[in-house]
N, C-alpha and C positions, 0 to 999 in steps of 0.2 A: 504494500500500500504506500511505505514512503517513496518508493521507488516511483510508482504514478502520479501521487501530489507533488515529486520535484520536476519532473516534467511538465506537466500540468501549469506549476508555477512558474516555472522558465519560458512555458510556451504564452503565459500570458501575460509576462512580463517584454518580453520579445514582441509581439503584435500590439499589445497598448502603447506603450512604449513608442514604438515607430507609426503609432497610426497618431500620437500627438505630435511629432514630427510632423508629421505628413500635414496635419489637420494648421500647425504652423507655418510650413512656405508652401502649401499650395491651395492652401482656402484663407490665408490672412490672420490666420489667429493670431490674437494676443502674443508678445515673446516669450510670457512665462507656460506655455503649453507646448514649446521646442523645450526651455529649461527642466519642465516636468515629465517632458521625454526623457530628455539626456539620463536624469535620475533613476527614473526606471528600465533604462535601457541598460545603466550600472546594474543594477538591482541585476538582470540578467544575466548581467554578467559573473554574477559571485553565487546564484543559485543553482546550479550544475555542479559547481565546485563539492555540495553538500552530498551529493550521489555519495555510492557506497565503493561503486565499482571503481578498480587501479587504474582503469586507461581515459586516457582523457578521449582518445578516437573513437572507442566502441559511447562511450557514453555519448559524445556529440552527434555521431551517425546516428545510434536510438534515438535521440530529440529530434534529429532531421524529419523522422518521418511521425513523431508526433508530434510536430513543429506543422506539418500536413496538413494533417485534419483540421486543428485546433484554425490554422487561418479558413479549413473551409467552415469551419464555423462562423470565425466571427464574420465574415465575409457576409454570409447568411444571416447573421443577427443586427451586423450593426448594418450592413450596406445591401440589404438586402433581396442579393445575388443567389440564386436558391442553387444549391448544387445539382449537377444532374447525376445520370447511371455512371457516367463512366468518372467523376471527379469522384463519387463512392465508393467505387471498384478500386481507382486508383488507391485511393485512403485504405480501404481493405486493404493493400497488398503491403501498403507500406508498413501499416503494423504489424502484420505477419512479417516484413523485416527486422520491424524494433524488437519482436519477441524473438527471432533467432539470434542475431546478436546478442540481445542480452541473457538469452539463458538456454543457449545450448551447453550441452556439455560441453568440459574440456579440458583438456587434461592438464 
């Protein structure tokens, strides 16, 4: 389960994060909504680090792809863009990659 929530955490620290960017130099926002980025875009930066797992490669690959889903979510909540068959399919497979990487066997 912590293994989920630091993902989870990282992946919405990572899309908030860069959607207040985004929402500062390309809709005009206020500067303290790029500064409130930058922060939680830190914030991302240090929450991966809390993982359990020795490698920093297996552990960022596994986030890559639920780093996936998590933007076709919010894509679909905040801007919402509804995913279709094959952006789910996609998503499916990618998590069947975070779960081999992180826990196949090995010697």
């Amino acid at each position: 389960m912590r293994t989920i929530f630091l993902f989870l955490a990282a992946g919405l620290a990572e899309i908030g994060g860069g959607y207040l960017v985004w929402l500062w130099l390309r809709e005009s926002k206020p500067w303290w909504y790029g500064l409130a980025g930058a922060a939680v875009l830190v914030l991302y930066g240090i929450i991966p680090t809390l993982q359990h797992f020795p490698s920093f490669g297996r552990v960022y690959a596994a986030y890559g792809g639920v780093f996936i889903l998590l933007a076709l979510l919010w894509g679909w909540g905040i801007d919402k863009n509804v995913p279709d068959l094959y952006d789910w399919i996609g998503a499916a497979l990618c998590l069947v990659g975070v779960s081999i990487i992180l826990w196949a066997p090995r010697s």
